[in-house]
mmCIF file of the N, C-alpha and C atoms, coordinates in Angstrom:
data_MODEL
# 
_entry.id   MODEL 
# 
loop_
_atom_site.group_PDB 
_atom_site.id 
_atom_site.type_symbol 
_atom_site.label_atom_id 
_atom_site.label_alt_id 
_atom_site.label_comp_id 
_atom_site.label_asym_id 
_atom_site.label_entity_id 
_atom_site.label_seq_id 
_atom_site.pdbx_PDB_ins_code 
_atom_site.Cartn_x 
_atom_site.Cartn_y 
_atom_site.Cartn_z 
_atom_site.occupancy 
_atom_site.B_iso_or_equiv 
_atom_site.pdbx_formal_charge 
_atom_site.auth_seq_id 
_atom_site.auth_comp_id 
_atom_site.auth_asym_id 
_atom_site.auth_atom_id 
_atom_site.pdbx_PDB_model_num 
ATOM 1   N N  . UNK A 1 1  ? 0.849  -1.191 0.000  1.00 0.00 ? 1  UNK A N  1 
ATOM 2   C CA . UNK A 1 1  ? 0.000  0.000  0.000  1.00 0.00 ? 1  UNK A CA 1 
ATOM 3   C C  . UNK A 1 1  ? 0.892  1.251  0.000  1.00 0.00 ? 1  UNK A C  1 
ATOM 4   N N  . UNK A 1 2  ? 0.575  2.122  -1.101 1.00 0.00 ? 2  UNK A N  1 
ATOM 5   C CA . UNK A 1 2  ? 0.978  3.300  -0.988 1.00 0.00 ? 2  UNK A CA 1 
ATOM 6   C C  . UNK A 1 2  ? 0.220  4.621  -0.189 1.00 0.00 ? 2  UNK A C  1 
ATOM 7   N N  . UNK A 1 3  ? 1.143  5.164  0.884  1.00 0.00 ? 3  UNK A N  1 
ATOM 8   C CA . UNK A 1 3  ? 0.828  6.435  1.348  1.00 0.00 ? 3  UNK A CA 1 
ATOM 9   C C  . UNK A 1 3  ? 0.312  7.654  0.286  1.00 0.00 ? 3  UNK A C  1 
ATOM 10  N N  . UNK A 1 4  ? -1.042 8.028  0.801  1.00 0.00 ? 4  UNK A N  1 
ATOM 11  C CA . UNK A 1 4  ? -1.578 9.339  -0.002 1.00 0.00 ? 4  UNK A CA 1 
ATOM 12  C C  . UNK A 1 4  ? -0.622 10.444 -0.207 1.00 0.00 ? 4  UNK A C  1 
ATOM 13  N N  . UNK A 1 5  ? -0.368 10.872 -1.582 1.00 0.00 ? 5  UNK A N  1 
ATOM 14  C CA . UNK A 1 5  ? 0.292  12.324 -2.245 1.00 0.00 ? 5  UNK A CA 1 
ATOM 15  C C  . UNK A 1 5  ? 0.818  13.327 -1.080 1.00 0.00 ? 5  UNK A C  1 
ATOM 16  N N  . UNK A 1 6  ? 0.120  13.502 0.053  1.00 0.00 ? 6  UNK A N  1 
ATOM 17  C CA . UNK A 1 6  ? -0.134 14.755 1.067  1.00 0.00 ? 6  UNK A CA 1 
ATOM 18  C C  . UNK A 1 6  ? 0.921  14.003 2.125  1.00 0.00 ? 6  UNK A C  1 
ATOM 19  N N  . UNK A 1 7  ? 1.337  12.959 2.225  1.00 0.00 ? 7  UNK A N  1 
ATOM 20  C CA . UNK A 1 7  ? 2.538  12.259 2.726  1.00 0.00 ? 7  UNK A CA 1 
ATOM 21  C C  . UNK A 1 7  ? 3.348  13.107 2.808  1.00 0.00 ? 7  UNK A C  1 
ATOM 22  N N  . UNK A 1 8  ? 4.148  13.707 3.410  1.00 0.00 ? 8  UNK A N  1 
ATOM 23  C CA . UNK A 1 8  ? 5.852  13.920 3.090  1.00 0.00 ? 8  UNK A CA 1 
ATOM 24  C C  . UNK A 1 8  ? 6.721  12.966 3.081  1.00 0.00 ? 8  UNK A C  1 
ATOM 25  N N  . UNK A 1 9  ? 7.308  12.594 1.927  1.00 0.00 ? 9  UNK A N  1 
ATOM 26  C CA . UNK A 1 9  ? 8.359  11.450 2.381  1.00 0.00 ? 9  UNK A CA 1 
ATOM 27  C C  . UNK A 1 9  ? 9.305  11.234 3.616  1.00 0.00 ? 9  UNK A C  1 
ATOM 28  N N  . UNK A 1 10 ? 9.761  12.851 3.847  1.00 0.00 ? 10 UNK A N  1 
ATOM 29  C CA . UNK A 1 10 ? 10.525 12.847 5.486  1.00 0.00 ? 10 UNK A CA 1 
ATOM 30  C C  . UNK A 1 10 ? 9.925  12.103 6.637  1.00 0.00 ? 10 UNK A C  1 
ATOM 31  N N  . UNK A 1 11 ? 8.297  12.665 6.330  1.00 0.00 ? 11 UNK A N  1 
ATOM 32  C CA . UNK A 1 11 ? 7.556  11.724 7.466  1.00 0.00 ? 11 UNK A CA 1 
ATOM 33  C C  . UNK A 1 11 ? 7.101  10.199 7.561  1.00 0.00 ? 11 UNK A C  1 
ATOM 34  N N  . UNK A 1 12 ? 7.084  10.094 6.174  1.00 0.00 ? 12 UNK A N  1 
ATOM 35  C CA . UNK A 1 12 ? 6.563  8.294  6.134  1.00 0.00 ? 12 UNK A CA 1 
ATOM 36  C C  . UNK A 1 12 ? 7.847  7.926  6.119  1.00 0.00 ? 12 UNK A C  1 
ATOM 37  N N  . UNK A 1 13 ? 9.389  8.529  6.027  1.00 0.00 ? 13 UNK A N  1 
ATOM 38  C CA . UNK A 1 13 ? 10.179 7.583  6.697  1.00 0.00 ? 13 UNK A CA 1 
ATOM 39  C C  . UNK A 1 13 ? 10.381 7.420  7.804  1.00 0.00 ? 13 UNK A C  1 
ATOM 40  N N  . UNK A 1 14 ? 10.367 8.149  8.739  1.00 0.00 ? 14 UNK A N  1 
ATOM 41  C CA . UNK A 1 14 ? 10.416 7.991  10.258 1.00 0.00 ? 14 UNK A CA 1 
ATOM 42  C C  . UNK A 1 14 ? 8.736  7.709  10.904 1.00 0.00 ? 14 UNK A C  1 
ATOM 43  N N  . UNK A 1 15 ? 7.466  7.886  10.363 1.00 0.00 ? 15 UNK A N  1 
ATOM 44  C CA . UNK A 1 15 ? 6.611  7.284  10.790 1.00 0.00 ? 15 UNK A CA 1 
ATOM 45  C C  . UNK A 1 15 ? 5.925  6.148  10.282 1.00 0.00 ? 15 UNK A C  1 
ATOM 46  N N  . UNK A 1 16 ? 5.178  5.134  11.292 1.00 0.00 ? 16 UNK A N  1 
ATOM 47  C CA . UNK A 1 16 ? 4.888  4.372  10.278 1.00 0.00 ? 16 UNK A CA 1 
ATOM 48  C C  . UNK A 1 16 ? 3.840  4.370  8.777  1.00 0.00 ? 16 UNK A C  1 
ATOM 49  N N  . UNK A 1 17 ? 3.965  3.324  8.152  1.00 0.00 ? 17 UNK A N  1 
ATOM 50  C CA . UNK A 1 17 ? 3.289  3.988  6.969  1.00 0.00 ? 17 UNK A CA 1 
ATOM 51  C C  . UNK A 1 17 ? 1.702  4.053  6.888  1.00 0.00 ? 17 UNK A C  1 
ATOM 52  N N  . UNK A 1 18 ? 1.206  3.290  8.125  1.00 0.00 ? 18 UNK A N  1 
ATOM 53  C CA . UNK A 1 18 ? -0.195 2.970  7.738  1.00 0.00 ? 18 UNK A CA 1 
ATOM 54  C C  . UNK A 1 18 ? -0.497 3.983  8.913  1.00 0.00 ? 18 UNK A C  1 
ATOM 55  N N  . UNK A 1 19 ? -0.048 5.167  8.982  1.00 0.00 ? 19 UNK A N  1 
ATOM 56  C CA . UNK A 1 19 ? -0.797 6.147  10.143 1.00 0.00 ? 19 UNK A CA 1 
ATOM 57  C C  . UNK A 1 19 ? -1.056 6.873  9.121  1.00 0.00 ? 19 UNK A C  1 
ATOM 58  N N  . UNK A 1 20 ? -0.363 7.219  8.014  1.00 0.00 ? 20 UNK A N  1 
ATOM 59  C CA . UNK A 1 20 ? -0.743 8.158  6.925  1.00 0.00 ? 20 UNK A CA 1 
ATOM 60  C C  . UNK A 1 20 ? -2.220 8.016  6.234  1.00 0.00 ? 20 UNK A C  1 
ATOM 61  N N  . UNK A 1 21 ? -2.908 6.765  5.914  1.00 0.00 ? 21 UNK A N  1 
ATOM 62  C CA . UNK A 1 21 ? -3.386 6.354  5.268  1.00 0.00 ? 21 UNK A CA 1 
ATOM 63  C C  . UNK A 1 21 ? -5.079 6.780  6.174  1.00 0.00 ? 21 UNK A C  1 
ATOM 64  N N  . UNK A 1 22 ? -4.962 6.872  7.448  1.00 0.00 ? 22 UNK A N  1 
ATOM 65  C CA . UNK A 1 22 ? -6.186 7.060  7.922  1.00 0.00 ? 22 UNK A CA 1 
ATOM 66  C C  . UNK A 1 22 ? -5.841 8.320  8.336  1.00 0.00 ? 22 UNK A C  1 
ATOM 67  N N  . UNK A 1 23 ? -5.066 9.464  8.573  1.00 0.00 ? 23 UNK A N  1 
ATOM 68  C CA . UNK A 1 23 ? -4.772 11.182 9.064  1.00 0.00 ? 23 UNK A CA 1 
ATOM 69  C C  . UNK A 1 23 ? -5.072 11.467 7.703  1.00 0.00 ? 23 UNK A C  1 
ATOM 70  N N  . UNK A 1 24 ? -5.105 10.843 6.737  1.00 0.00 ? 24 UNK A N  1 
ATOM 71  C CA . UNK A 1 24 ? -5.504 12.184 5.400  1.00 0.00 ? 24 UNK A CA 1 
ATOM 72  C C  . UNK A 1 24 ? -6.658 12.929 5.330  1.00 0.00 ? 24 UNK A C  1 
ATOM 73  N N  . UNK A 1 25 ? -7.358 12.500 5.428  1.00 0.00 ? 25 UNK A N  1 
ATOM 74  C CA . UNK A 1 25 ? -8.380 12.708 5.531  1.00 0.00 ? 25 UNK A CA 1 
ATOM 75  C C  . UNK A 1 25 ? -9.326 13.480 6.343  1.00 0.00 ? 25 UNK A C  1 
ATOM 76  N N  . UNK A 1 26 ? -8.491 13.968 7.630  1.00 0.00 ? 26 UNK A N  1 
ATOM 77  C CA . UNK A 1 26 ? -8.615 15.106 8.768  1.00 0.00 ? 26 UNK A CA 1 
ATOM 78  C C  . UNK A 1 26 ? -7.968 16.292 7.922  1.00 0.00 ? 26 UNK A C  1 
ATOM 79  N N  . UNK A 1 27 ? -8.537 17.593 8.836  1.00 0.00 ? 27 UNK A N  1 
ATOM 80  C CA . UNK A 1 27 ? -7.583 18.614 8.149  1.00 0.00 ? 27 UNK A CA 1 
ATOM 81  C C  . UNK A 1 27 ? -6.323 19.143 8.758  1.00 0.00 ? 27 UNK A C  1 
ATOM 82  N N  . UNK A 1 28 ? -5.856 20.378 8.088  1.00 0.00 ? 28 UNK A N  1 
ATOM 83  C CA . UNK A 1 28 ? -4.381 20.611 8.664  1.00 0.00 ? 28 UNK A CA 1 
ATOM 84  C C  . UNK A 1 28 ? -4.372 20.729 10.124 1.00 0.00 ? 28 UNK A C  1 
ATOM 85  N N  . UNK A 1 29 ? -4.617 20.962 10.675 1.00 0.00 ? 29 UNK A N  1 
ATOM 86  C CA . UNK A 1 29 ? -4.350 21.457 12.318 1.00 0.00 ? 29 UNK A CA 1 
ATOM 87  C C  . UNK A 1 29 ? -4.376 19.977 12.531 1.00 0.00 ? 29 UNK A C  1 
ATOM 88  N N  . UNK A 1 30 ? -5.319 18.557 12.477 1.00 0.00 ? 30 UNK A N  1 
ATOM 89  C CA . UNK A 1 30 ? -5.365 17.512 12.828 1.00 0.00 ? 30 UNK A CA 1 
ATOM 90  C C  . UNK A 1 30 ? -4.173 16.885 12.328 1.00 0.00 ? 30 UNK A C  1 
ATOM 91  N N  . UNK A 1 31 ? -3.829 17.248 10.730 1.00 0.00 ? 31 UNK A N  1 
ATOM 92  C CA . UNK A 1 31 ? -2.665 16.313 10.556 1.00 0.00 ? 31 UNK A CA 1 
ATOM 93  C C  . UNK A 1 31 ? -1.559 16.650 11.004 1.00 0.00 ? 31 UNK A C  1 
ATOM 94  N N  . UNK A 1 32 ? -1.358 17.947 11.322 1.00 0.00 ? 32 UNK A N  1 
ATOM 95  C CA . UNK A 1 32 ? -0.336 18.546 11.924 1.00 0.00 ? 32 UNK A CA 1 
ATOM 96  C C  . UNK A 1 32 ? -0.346 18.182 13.525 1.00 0.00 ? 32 UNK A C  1 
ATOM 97  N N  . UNK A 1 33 ? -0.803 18.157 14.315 1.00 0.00 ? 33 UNK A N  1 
ATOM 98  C CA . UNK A 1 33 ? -1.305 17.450 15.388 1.00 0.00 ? 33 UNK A CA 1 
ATOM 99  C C  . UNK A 1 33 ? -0.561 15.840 15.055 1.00 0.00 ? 33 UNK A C  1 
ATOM 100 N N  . UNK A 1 34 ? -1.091 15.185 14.556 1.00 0.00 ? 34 UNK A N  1 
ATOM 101 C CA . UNK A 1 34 ? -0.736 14.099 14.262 1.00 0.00 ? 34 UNK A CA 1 
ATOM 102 C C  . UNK A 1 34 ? 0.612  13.490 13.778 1.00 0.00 ? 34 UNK A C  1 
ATOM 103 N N  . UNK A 1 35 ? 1.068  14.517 12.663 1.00 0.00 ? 35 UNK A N  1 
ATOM 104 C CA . UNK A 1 35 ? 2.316  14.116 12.613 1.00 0.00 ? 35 UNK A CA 1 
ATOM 105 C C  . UNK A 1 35 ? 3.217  14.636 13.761 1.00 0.00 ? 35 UNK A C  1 
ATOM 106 N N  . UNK A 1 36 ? 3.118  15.612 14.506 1.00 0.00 ? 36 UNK A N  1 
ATOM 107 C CA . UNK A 1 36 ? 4.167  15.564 15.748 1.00 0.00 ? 36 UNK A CA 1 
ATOM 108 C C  . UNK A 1 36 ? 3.664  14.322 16.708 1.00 0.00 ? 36 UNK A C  1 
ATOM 109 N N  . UNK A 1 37 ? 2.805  13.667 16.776 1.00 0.00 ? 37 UNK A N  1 
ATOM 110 C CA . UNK A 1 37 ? 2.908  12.852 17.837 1.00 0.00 ? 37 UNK A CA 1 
ATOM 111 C C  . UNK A 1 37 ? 3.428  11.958 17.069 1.00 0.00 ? 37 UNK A C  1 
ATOM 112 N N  . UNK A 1 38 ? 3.285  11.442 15.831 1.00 0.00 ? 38 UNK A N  1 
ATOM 113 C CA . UNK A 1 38 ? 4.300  10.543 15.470 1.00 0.00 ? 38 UNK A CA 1 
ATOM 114 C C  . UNK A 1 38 ? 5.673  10.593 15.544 1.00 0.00 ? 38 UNK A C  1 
ATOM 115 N N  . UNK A 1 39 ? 6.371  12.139 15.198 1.00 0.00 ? 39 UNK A N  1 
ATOM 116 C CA . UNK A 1 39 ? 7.584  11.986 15.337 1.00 0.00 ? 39 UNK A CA 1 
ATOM 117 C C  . UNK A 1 39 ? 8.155  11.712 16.709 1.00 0.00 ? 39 UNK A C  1 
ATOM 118 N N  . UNK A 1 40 ? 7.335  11.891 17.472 1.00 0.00 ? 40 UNK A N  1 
ATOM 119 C CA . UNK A 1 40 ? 7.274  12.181 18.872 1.00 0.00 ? 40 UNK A CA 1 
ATOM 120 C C  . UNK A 1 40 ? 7.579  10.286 19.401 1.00 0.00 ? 40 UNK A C  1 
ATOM 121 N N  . UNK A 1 41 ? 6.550  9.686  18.807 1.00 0.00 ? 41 UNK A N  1 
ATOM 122 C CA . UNK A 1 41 ? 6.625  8.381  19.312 1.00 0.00 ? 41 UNK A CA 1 
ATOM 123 C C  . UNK A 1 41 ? 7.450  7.498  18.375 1.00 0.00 ? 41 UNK A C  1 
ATOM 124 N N  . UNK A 1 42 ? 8.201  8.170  17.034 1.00 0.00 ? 42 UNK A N  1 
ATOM 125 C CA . UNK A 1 42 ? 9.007  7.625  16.505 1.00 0.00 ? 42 UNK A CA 1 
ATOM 126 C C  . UNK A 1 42 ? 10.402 8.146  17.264 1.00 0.00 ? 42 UNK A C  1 
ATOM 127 N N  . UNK A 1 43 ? 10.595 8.947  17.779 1.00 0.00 ? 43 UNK A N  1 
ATOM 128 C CA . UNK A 1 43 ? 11.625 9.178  18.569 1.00 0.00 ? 43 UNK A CA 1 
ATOM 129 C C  . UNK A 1 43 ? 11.817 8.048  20.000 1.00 0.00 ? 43 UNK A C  1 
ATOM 130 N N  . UNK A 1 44 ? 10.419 8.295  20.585 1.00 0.00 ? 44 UNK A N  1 
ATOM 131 C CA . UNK A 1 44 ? 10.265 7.341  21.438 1.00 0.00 ? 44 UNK A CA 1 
ATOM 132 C C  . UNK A 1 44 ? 10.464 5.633  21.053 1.00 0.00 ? 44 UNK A C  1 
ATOM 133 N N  . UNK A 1 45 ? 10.193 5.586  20.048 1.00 0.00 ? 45 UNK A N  1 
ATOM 134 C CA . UNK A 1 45 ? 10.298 3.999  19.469 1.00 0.00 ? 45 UNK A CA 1 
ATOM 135 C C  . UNK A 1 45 ? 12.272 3.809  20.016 1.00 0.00 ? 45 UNK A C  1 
ATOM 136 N N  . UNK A 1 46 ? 12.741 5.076  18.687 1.00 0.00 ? 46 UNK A N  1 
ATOM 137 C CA . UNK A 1 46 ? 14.301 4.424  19.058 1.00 0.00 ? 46 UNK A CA 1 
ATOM 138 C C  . UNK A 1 46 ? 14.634 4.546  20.528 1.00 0.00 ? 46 UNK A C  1 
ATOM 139 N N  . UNK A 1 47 ? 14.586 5.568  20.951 1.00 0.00 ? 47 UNK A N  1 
ATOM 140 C CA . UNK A 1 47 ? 15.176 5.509  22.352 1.00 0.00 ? 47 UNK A CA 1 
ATOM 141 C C  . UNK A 1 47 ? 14.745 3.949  23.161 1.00 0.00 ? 47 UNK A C  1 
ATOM 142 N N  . UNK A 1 48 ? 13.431 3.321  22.959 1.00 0.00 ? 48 UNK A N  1 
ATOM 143 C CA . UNK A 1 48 ? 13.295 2.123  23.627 1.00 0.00 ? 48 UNK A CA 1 
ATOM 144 C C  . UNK A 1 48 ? 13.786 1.271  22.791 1.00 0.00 ? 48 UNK A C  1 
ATOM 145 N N  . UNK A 1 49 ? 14.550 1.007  21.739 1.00 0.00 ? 49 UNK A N  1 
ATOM 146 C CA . UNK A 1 49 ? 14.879 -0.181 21.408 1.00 0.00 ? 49 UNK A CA 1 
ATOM 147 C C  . UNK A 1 49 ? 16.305 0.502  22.116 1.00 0.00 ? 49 UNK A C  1 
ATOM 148 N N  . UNK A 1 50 ? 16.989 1.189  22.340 1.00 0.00 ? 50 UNK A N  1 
ATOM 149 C CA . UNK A 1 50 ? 18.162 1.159  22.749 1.00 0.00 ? 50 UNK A CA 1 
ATOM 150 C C  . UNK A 1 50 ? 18.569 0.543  24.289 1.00 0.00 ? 50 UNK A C  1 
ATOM 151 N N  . UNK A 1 51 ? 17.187 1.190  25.060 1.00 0.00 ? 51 UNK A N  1 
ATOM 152 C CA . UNK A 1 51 ? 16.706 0.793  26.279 1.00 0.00 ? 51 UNK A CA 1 
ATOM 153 C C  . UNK A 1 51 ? 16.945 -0.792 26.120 1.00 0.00 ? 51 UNK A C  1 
ATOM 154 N N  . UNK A 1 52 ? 15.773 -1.010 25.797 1.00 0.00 ? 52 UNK A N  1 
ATOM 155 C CA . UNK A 1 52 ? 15.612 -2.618 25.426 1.00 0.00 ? 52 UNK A CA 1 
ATOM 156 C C  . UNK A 1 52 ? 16.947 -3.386 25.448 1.00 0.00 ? 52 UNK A C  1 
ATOM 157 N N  . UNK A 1 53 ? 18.204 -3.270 24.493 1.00 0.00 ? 53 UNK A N  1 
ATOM 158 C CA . UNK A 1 53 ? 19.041 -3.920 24.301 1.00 0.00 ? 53 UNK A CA 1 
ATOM 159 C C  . UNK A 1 53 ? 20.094 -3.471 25.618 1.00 0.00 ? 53 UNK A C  1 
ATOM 160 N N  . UNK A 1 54 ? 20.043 -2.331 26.144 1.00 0.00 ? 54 UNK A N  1 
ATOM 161 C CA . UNK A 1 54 ? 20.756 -2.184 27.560 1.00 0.00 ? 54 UNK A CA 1 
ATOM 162 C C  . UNK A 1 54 ? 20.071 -3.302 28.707 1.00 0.00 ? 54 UNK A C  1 
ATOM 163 N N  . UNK A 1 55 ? 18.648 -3.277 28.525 1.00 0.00 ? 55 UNK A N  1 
ATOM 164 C CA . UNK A 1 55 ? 18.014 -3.212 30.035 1.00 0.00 ? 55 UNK A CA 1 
ATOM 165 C C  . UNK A 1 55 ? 16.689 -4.073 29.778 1.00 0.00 ? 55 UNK A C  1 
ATOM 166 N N  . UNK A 1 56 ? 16.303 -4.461 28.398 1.00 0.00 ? 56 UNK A N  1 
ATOM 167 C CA . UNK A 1 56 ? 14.807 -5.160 28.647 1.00 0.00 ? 56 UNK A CA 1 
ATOM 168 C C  . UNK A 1 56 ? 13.527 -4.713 29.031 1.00 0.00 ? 56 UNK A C  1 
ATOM 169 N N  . UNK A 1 57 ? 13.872 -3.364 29.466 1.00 0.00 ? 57 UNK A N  1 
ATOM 170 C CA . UNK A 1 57 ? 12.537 -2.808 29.951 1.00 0.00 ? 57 UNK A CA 1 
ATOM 171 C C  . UNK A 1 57 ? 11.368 -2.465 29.208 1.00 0.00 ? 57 UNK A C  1 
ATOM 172 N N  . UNK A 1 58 ? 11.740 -2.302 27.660 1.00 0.00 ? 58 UNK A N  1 
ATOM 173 C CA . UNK A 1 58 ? 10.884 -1.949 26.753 1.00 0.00 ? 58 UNK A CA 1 
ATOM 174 C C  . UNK A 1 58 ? 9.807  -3.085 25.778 1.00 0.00 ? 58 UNK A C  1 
ATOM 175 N N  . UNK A 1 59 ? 10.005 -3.938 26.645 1.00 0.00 ? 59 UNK A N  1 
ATOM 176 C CA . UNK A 1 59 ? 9.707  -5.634 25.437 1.00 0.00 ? 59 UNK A CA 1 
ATOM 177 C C  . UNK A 1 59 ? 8.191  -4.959 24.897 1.00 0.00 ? 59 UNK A C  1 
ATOM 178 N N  . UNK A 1 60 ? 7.113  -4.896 26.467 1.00 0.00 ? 60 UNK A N  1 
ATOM 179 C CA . UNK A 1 60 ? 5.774  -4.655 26.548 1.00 0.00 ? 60 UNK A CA 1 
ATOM 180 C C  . UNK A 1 60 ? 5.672  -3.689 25.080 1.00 0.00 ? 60 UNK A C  1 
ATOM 181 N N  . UNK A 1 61 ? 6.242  -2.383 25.059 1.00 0.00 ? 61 UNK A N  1 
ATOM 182 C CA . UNK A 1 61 ? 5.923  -1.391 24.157 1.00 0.00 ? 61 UNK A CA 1 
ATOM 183 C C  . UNK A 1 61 ? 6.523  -1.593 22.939 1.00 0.00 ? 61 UNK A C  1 
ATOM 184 N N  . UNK A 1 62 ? 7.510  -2.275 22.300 1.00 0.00 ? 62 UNK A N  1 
ATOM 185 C CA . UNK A 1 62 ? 7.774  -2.920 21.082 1.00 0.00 ? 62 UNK A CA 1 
ATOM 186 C C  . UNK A 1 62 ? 6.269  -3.660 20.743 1.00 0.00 ? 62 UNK A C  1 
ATOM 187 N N  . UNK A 1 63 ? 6.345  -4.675 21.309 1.00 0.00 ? 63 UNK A N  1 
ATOM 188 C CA . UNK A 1 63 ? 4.888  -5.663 21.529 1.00 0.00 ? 63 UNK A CA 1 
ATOM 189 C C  . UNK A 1 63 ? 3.348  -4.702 21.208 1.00 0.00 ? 63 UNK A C  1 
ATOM 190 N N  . UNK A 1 64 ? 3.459  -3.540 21.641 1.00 0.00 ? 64 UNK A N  1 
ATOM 191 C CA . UNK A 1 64 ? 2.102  -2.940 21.248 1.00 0.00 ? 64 UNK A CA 1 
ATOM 192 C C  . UNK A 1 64 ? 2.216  -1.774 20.444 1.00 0.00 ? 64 UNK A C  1 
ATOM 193 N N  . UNK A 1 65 ? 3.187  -1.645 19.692 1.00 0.00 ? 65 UNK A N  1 
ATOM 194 C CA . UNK A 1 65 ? 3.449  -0.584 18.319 1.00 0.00 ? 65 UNK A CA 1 
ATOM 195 C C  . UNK A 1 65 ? 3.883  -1.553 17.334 1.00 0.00 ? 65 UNK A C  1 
ATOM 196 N N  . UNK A 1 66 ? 3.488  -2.648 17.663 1.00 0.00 ? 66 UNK A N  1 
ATOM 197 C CA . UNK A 1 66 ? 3.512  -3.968 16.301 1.00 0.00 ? 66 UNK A CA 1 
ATOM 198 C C  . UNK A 1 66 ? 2.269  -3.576 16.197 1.00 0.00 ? 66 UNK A C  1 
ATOM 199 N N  . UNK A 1 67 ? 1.063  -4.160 17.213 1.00 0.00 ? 67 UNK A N  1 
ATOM 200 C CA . UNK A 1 67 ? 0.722  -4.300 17.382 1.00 0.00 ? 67 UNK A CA 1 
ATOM 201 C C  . UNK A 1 67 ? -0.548 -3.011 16.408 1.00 0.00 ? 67 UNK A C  1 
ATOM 202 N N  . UNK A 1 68 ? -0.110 -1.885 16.855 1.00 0.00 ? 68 UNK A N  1 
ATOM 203 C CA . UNK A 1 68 ? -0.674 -0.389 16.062 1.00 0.00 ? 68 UNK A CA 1 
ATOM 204 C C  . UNK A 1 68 ? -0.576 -0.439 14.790 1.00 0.00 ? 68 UNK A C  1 
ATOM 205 N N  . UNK A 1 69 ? 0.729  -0.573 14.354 1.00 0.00 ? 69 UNK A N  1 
ATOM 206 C CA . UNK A 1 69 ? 0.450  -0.847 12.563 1.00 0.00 ? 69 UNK A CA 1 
ATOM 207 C C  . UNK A 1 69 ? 1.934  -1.667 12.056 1.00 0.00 ? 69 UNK A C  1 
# 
């Protein structure tokens, strides 16, 4: 599946791709809204896999952002 035109590629690389596919369709303030919490929890993603491989603490939240898309 391809991400809708209104994608930025910057963002469907660091977010995942199937969040794009249901935010199009809101307007700017929502998608804008939206894409900072993605970058937000794509930031958060790496920092817990780094966690994870120090310390294990992150298994649960890997496990439920599969889980999201």
């Amino acid at each position: 599946m391809h991400p809708p035109p209104d994608c930025r590629p910057s963002v469907g690389a660091s977010a995942p791709k199937g969040m794009c596919r249901w935010l199009s369709p809101f307007g700017g303030s929502a998608v804008q809204t939206a894409l900072n919490y993605n970058y937000h929890r794509a930031a958060g993603r790496i920092l817990c896999r780094r966690l994870k491989y120090a310390t294990g603490y992150c298994k649960w939240q890997t496990g439920l952002a599969a889980t999201i898309h």
